[in-house]
VOGU-3710 file (C-alpha; in Angstrom, 3 decimals, decimal comma):
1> xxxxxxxxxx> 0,000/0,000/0,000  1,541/3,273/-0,726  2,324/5,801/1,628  0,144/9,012/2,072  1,893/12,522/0,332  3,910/14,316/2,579  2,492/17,858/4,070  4,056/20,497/2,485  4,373/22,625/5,915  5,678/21,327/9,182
11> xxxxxxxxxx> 3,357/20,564/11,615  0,716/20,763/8,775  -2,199/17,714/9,352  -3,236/16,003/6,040  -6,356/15,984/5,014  -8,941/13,886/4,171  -9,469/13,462/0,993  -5,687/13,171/0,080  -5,971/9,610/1,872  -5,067/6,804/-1,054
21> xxxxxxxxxx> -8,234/4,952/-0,968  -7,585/0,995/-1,984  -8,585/-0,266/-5,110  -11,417/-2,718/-5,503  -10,502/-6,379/-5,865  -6,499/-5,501/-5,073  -5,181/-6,080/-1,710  -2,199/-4,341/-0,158  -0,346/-7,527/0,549  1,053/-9,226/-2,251
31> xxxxxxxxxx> 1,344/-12,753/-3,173  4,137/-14,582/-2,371  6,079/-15,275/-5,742  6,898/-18,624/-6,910  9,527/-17,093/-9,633  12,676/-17,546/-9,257  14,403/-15,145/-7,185  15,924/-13,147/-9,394  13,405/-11,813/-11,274  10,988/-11,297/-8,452
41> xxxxxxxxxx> 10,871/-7,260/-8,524  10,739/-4,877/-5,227  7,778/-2,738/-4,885  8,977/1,247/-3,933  7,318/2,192/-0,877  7,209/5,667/-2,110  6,163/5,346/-5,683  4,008/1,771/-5,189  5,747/1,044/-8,541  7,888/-1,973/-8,846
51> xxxxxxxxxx> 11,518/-1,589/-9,618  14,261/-4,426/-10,550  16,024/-5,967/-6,953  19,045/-5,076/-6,215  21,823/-8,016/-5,424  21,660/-7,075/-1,784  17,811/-8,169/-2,053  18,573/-10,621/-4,000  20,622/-12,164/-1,733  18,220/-11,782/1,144
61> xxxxxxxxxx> 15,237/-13,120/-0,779  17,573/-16,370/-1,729  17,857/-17,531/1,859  14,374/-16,994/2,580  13,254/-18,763/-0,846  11,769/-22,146/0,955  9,284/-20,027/2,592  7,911/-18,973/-0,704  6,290/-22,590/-1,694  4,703/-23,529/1,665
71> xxxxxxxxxx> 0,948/-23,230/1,352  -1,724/-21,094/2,871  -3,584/-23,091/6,384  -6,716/-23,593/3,761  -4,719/-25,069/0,915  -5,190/-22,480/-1,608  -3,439/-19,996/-2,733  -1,221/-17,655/-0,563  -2,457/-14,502/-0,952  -4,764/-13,249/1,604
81> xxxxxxxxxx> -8,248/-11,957/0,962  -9,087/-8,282/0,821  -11,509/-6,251/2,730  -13,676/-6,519/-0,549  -13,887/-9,888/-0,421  -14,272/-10,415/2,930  -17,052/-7,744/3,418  -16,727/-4,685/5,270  -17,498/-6,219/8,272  -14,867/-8,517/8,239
91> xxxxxxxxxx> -13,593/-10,251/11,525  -10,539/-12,267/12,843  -11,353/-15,919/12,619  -12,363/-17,505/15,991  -9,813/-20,041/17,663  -11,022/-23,143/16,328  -12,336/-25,369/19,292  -11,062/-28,724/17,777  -7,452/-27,903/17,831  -5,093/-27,407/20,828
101> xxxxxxxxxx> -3,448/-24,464/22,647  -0,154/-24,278/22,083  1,793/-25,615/24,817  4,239/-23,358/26,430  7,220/-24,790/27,687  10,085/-23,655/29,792  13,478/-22,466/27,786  15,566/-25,408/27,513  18,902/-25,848/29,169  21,456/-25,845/26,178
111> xxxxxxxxxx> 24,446/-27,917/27,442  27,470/-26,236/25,971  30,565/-27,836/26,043  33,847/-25,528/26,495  36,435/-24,563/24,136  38,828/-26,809/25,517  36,263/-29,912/25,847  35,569/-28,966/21,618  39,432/-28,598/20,764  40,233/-32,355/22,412
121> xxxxxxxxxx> 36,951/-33,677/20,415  38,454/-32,367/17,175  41,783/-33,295/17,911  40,762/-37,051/19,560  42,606/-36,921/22,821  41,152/-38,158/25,920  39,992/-35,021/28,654  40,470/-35,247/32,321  37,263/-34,387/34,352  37,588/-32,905/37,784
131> xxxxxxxxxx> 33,894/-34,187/39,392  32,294/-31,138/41,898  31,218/-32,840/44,560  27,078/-32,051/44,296  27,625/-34,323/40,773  28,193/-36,974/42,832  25,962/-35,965/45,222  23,226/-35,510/42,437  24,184/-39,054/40,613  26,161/-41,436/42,440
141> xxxxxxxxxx> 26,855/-43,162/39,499  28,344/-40,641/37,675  31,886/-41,651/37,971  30,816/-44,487/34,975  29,418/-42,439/32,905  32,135/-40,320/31,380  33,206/-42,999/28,747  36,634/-43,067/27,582  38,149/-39,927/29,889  39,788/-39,950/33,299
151> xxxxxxxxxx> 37,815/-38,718/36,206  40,084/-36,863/38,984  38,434/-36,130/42,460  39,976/-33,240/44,871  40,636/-33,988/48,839  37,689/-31,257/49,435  35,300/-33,241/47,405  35,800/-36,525/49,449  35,637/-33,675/52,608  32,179/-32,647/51,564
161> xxxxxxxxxx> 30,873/-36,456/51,123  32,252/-36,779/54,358  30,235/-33,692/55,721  27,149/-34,544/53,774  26,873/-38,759/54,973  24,646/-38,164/57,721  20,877/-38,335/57,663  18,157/-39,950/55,928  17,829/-37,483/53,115  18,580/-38,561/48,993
171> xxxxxxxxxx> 21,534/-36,254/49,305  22,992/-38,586/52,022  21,908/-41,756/50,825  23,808/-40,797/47,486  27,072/-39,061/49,244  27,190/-43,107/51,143  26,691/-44,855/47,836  29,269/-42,969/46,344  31,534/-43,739/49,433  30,893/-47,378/48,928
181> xxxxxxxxxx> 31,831/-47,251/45,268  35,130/-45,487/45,919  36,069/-48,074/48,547  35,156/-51,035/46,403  37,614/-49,285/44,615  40,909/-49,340/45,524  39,994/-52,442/47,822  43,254/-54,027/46,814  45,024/-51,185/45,087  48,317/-50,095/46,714
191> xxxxxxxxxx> 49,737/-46,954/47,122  51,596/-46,338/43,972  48,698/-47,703/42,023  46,251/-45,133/43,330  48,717/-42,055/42,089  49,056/-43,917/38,483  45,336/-43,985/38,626  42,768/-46,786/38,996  40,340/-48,343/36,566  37,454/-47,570/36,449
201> xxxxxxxxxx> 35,753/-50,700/34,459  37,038/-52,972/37,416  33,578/-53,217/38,708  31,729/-54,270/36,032  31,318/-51,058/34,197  32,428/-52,245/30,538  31,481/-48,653/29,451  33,735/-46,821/31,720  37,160/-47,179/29,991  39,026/-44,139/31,874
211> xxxxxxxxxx> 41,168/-44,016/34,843  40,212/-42,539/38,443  42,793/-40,204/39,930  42,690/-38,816/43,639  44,674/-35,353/44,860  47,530/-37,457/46,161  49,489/-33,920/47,228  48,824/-30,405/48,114  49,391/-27,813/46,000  52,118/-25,772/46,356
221> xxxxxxxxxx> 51,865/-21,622/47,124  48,509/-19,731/45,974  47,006/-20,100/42,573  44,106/-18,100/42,785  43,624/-14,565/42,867  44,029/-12,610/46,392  40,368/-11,678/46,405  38,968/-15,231/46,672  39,200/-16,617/50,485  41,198/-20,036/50,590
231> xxxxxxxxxx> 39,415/-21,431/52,998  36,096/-21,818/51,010  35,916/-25,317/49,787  35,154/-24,263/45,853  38,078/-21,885/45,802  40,434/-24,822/47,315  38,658/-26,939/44,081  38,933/-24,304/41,401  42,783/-24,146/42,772  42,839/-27,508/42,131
241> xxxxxxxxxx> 42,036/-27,677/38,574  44,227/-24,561/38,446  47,615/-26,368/39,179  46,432/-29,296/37,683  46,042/-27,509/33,975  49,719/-26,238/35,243  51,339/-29,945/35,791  49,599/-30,951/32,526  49,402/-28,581/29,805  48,907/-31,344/27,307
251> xxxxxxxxxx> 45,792/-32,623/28,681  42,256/-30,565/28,503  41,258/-29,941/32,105  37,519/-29,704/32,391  35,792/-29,325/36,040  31,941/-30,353/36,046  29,439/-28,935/38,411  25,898/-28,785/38,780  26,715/-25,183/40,758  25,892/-22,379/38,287
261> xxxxxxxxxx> 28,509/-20,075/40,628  30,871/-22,360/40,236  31,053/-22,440/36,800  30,483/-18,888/36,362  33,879/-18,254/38,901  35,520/-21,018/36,778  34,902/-19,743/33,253  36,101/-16,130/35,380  39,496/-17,471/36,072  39,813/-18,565/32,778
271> xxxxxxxxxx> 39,030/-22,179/33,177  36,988/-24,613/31,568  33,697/-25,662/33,059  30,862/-27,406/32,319  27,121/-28,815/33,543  26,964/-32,137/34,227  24,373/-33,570/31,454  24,930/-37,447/31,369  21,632/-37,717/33,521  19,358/-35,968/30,520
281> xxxxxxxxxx> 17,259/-38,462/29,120  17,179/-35,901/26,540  18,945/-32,627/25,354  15,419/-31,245/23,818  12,025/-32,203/25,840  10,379/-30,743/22,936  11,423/-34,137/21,413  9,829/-35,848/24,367  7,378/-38,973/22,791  3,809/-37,890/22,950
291> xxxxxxxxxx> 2,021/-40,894/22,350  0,119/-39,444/19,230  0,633/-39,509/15,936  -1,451/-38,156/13,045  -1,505/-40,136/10,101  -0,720/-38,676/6,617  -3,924/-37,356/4,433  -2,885/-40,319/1,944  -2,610/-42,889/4,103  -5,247/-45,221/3,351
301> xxxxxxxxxx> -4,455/-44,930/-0,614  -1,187/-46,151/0,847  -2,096/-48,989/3,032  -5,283/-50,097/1,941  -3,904/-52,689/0,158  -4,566/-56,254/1,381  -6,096/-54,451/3,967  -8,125/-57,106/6,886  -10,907/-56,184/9,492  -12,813/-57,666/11,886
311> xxxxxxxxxx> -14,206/-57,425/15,563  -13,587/-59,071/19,192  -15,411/-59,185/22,092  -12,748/-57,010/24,622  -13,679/-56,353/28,215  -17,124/-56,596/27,496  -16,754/-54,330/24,648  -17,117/-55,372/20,853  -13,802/-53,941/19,598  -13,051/-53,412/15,828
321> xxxxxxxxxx> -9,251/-54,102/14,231  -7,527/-53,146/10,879  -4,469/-55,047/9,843  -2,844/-53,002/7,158  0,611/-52,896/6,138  2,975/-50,127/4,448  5,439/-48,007/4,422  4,747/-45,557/7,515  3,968/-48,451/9,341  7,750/-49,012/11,288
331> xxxxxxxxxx> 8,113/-45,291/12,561  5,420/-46,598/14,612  5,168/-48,157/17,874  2,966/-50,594/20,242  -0,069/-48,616/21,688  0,681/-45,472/20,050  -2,475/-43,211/19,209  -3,040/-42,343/15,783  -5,799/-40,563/14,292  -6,803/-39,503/10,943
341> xxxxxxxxxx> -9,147/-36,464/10,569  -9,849/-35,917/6,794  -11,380/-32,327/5,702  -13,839/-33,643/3,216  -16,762/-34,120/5,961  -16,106/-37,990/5,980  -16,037/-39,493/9,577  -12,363/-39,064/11,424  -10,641/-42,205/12,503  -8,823/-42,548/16,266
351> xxxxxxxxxx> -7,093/-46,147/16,665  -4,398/-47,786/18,905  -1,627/-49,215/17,257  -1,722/-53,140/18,875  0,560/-55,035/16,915  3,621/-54,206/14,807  5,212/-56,981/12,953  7,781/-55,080/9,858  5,478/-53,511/7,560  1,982/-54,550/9,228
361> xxxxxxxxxx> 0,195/-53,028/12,241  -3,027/-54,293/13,907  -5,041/-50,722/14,899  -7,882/-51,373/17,111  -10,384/-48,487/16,779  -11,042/-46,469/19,484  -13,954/-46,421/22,738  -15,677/-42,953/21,883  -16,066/-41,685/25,497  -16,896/-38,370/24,837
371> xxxxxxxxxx> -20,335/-39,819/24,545  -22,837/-39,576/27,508  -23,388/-43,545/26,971  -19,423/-44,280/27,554  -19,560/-41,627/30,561  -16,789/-42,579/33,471  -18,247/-41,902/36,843  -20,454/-39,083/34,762  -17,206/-37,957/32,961  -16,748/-37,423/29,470
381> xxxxxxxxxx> -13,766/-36,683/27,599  -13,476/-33,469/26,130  -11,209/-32,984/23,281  -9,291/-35,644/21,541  -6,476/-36,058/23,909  -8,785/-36,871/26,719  -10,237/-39,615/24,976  -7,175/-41,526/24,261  -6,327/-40,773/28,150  -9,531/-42,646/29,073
391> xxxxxxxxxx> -8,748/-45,545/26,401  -5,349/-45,961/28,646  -6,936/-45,794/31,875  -10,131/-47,759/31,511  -8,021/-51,011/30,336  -7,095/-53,309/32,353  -4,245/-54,766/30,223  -2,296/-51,171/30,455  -0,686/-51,963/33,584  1,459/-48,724/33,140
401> xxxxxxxxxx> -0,234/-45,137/32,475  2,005/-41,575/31,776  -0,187/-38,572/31,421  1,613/-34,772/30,786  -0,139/-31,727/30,438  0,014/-28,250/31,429  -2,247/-26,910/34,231  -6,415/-27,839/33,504  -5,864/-30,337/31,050  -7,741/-32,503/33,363
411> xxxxxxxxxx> -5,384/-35,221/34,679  -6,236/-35,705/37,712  -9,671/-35,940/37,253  -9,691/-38,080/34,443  -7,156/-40,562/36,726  -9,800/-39,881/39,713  -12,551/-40,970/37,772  -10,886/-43,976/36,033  -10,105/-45,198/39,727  -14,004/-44,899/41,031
421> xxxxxxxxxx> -15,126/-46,389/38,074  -12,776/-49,613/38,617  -13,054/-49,642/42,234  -16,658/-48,911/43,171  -18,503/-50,300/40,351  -16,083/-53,118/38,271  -14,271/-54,140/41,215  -11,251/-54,399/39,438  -8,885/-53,052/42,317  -9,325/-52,960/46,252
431> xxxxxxxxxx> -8,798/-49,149/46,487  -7,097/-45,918/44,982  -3,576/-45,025/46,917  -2,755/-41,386/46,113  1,036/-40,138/46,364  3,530/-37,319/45,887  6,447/-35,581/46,215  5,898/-32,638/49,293  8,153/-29,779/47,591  6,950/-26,873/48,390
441> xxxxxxxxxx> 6,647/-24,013/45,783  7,008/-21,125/48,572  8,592/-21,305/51,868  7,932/-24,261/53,942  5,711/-24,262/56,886  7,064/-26,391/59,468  6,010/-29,918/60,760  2,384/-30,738/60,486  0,234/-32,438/63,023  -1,699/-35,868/63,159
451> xxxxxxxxxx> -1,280/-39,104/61,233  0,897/-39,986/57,855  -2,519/-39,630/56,026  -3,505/-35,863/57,753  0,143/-34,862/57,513  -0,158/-35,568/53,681  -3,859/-33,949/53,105  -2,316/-30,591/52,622  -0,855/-31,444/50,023  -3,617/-33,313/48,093
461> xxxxxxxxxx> -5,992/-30,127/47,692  -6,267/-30,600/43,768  -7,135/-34,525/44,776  -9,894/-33,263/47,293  -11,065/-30,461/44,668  -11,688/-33,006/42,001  -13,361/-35,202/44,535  -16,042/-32,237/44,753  -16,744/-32,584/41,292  -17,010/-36,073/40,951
471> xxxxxxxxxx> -19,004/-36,260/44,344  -21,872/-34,345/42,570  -24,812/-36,723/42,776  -27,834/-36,250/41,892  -30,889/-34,177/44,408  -32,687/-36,945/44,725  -30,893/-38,733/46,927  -30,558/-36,093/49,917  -28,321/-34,772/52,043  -28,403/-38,097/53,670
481> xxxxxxxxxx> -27,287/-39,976/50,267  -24,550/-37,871/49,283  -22,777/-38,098/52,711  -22,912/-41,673/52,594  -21,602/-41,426/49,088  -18,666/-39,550/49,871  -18,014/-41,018/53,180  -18,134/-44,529/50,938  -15,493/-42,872/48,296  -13,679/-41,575/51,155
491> xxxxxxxxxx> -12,643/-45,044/52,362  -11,435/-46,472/49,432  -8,736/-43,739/48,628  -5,711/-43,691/50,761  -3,020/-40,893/50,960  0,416/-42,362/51,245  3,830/-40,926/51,750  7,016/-41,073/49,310  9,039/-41,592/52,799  7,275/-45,303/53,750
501> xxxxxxxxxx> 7,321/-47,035/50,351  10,769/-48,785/50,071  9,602/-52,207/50,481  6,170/-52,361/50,098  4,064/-54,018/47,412  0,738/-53,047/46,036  -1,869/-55,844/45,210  -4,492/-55,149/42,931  -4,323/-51,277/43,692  -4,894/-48,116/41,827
511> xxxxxxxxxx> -1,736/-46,330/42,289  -1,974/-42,696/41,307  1,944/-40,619/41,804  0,714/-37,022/41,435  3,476/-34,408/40,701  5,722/-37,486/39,330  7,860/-34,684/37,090  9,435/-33,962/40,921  10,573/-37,518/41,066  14,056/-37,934/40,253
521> xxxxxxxxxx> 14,659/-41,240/38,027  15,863/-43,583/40,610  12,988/-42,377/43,102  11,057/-42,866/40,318  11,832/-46,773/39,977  11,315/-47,452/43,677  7,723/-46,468/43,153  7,226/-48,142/39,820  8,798/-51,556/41,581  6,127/-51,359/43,867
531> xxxxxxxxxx> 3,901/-52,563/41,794  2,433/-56,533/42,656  -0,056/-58,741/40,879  -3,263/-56,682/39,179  -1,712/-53,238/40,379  -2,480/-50,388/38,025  0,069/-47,367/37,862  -0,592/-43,590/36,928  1,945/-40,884/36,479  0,884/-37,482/36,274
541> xxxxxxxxxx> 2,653/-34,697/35,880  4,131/-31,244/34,352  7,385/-30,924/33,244  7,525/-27,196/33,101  6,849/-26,826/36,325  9,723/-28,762/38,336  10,609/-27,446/42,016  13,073/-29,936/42,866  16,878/-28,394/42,697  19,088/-29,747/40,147
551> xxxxxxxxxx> 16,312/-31,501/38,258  15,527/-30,405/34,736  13,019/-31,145/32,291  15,852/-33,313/30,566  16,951/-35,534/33,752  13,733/-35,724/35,722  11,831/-38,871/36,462  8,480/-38,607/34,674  10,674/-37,978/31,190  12,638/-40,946/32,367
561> xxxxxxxxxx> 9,875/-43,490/32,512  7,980/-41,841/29,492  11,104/-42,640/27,256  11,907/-45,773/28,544  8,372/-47,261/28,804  7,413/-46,160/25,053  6,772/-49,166/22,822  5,870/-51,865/25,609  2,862/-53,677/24,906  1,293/-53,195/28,664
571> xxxxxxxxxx> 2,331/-49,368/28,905  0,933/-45,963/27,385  1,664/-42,230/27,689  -0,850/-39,156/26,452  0,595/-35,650/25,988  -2,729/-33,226/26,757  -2,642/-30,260/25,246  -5,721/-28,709/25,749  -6,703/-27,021/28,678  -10,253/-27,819/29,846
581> xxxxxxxxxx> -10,485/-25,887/33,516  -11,945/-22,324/32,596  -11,614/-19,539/29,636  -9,684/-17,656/32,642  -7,241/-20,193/33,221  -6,514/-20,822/29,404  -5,951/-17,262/29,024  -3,665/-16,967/32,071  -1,433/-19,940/30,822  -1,370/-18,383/27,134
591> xx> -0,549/-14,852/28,247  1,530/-15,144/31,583
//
């Protein structure tokens, strides 16, 4: 669109009728050109005439060329419609209901390696890693998993285990564990062994091909700058890895730490530093699996070949099953959702993938619980997400259930109501055993009085606000009815603590682990382990919203078991996407 005339006074206001008025049937943005580059012209902003690109432009538009052949959302053509065409009371389209929010996610934690740790990857040489001592602290394995390079621990890091051994705490189970391990160590290594270094694959750790090295001496005179006090036991490590770059130029001298300071001071004095990152699960969680898949738009001209079907009586249920076979078929896996939602009108397809043998799948087609008749304790699922949810937790062969999803995407009330149904009316299970981690968001507020299960009711307000809404019977029965209804419900769910599970086993119980991305991944097998004949297992969780320190999105529990647990035949995960609790909280998580 071409600019208005300029006044011909300063401070003069324009009037009127010297507005450029837009042409019928032309709109002010253009197409975008499928030419070639080149000889796509520039239009003047001044003169609205178009005049040849320059190479600068040129050069621009060349880099930004794929852009030009990606199609409009409605499959036509890319330019947009005018005001003229779309009447003068034209309006921004409405969000579409079927489709999901956008998820937000928390910025991800890019693990940069230094410029010393990249030089000795180019060049092939092996790097020595001087361990903090909250890595070890963090993951007592962690000596193993450095591959090929020498781990070297400082006398103040086996001083802070030593400080940190005592209690009942993770952080002092792991600080004895890693004790253990260094004893079982150099068990039978003498003294001159220990300064030429131990191995570290003598316990069984094939993977581990380095060497362990201890501070067998002191250092000699000051290293660090005046400023920094010596007796602090990071400046006595970052003096360590000082004089050790000193004795061994040749070698790249890396110290790893979870403590953001501590790199910070490192990187400071000129030293490398990095994060400790063997624990991620994965560097991106946006590449977290999600359960769902959508199949292509061509799919069934692709697969419909040979194509069987037929129908099984399953849990009561008269299921129906495809067999087809093709070529999208392997980047699938065992009960994986995958829909199919074509735009002609025609009736959208939502399956479970059952079977995958090569090239051929068995999909069994979906329970439609969004229905009033397939209503869970007077639930219905509502979006898309929700009803493969419900397909996961209303089976009984699914021993193992993961459900993620941002705040009011309803998972623990779906879970709730999955449990009542199985309990109370199929008597599937004995009774529903809530759990959690207690982290507190703000500051903590002291003991709490009573029993394990009224010490842990504070923290199960979401579990006792979805009981509310599941509670509501109908008027008929009086206030008589519903307090016998709720005191019924009341005694088949049981709040447990994280603190009294190590040894315990569940039989024929509805385990739900609320909060579960607050789990870290070997807390997160003692629960699953729990689990004894006809136990069900539900982890819910959030993994943008993690309050334990040192856990990440990458390294926490719930992304743990979701990745390891994808593609077993008795397991499932949903990603919800959609938030279902109010138009006030979807507009608070969109815009906050």
């Amino acid at each position: 669109m071409p600019l208005p005339k300029m006044p011909t006074k300063p401070a003069t206001l324009l009037p009127v009728n010297e507005y450029p008025k837009a042409e019928p049937g032309k709109s002010p943005v253009r197409a975008l050109a499928a030419a070639p580059v080149a000889a796509d012209p520039v239009e003047d902003l001044i003169s609205g005439k178009a005049v040849p690109a320059s190479k600068s432009s040129r050069a621009r538009k060349g880099k930004a060329a794929p852009l030009a052949a990606v199609p409009s959302p409605q499959g036509e053509s890319a330019t947009w419609p005018t005001r003229a065409e779309t009447g003068t009371n034209a309006r921004l389209k409405e969000t579409d209901q079927d489709e999901p929010h956008p998820a937000k996610h928390k910025p991800v934690e890019v693990t940069v390696k230094s410029s010393t740790s990249r030089k000795a990857d180019r060049s092939g040489k092996t790097k020595v890693f001087v361990l903090d001592t909250n890595v070890l602290m963090h993951d007592p394995t962690s000596l193993f998993r450095f591959e090929e390079h020498d781990v070297y621990l400082p006398m103040m890091t086996l001083e802070e285990l030593d400080d940190h051994k005592k209690g009942m705490s993770e952080v002092a189970r792991n600080a004895r564990q890693v004790s253990r391990t260094l004893d079982a160590l150099i068990a039978d290594i003498d003294d001159d062994g220990i300064e030429a270094g131990i191995e570290l694959a003598k316990l069984g750790n094939k993977d581990a091909k380095g060497r362990l090295f201890f501070q067998t001496k002191l250092q000699s005179g000051p290293l660090l700058p005046e400023g920094l006090p010596v007796g602090k036991a990071d400046n006595q490590i970052l003096g360590v890895v000082k004089a050790l770059a000193a004795e061994q130029p040749e070698r790249a001298i890396v110290l790893v730490s979870k403590d953001i300071n501590m790199r910070i001071k490192a990187r400071a004095l000129g030293l490398p530093a990095e994060d400790y990152f063997n624990d991620h699960v994965l560097e991106d969680t946006d590449l977290l699996y999600s359960g769902i898949v959508q199949l292509p738009d061509d799919f069934w001209d692709k697969h419909s070949k040979n194509m069987e079907s037929w129908q099984e009586n399953k849990n009561g249920n008269n299921a129906t099953f495809y067999r087809v076979n093709g070529p999208f078929i392997p980047s699938l896996l065992t009960n994986q959702f995958v829909f199919l939602e074509p735009s002609g009108g025609e009736a959208p397809m939502y399956a479970q993938v059952k079977e995958i043998n090569g090239k051929t799948a068995v999909f069994q087609v979906l329970r439609d619980y969004s229905h009033t008749k397939n209503s869970v304790w007077g639930i219905t699922a509502r979006n898309r997400e929700q009803n493969f949810a419900l397909n996961l937790l209303m089976n009984p062969e699914c021993d193992f259930v993961t459900l993620l999803g941002q705040a009011g995407t309803g998972k623990t009330l779906l879970a709730l109501a999955a449990g009542l149904a199985q309990v109370l009316e199929t008597k599937l299970y004995n009774e529903i055993i809530v759990t959690r981690v207690t982290v507190p968001v703000g500051e903590d507020i002291g003991f709490l009085p009573g029993t394990e299960e009224e010490k842990m009711s504070p923290w199960m307000g979401a579990f006792d606000d979805n009981l509310e809404v599941l509670n509501k019977s109908d008027s008929d029965a009086g206030d008589w009815g519903r307090a016998a209804t709720q005191d019924l419900i009341r005694s088949r769910i049981k709040i447990k603590s994280l603190n009294f599970m190590r040894g315990r086993t569940f039989v024929n119980k509805f385990l739900i682990i609320d909060e579960a991305q607050n789990l870290t991944p070997k807390q997160m097998k003692t629960l699953v382990t729990r689990a004894g004949p006809g136990t069900k297992i539900l982890c819910l969780g959030n993994i943008a919203q993690i309050d334990t320190p040192y856990l990440t999105e990458g390294s926490s529990g719930l992304t743990y078991v979701v990745d390891r647990f994808k593609g077993w035949s008795h397991s499932g995960h949903v990603t919800l996407a959609r938030g279902e609790r109010s138009r006030l909280a979807d507009h608070a998580s969109d815009v906050l």
